[in-house]
N, C-alpha and C positions, 0 to 999 in steps of 0.2 A: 312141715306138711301143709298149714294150713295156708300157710304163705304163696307156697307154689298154687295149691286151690285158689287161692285169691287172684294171681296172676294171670290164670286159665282161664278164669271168669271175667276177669276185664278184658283180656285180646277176643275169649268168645262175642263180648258182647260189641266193643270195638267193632270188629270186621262182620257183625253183623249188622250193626247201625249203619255201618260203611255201602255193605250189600245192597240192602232197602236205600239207601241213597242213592246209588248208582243204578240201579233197577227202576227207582221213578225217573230220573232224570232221562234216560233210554229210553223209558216207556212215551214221557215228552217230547222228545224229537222223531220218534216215529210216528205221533199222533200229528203232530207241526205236519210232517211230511206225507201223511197218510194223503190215497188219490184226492180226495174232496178239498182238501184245504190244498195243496197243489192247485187244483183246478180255479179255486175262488182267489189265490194269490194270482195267478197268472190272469185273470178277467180280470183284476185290479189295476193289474201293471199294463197292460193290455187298455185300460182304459182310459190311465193316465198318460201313456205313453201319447194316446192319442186327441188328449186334451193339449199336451207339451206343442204335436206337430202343428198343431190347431194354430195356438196363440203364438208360435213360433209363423206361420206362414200370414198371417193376419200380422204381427210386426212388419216384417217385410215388405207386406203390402203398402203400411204409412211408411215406410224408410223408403220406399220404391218411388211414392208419390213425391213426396219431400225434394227426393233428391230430381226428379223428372220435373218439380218447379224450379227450383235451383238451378238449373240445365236450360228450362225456357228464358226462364227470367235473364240468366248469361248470354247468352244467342239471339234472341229476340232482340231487333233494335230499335230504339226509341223513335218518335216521330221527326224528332229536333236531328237524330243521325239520319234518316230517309231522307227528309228537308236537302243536308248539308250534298247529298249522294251528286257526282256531276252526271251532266245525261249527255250520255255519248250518243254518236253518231246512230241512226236506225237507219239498218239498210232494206226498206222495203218490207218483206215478210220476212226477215232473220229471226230466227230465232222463235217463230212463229210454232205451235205444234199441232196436227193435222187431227179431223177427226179420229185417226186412225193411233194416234199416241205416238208417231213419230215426228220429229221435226223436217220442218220443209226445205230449207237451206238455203229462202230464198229463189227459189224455183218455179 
């Protein structure tokens, strides 16, 4: 008899310890989730997301730069290449461009 008492009293108090465990932990994630912390989680992300695009568009910008000297520095040609350039024939106003942004054609 007292055996089985004994047993009654440990699973009572088991699945009670269990209960109140489970009951705070519940009570936790709906306080986590409650509207105001929702709201102050999402103004966080919300503001890092916009520090991310920040330094992310400001990258860009010096990789933008970078690479647009790299671009001039290739294309651009030295004085020593202009020098070597042969000079062809100028036919008059060829190639001449009018006040107007069109070329003349020599005309």
């Amino acid at each position: 008899m007292f055996k089985r008492l004994f047993w009654l009293m440990v699973g009572f108090g088991f699945g009670l310890g269990l209960a109140v465990l489970t009951f705070r932990r519940i009570d936790a994630v709906l306080n986590r989730y409650a509207p105001p912390q929702v709201a102050n989680q999402l103004t966080d992300s919300a503001r890092s997301f916009g520090r991310d695009v920040r330094a992310a568009v400001r990258e860009g910008r010096v990789a933008m730069r970078e690479r647009e000297a790299e671009l001039r520095a290739e294309t651009t040609p030295s004085l020593e290449e202009i020098d070597e350039l042969p000079a062809g024939p100028m036919d008059g106003n060829a190639g001449v461009v009018s006040s107007r942004g069109r070329a003349t054609g020599g005309r």
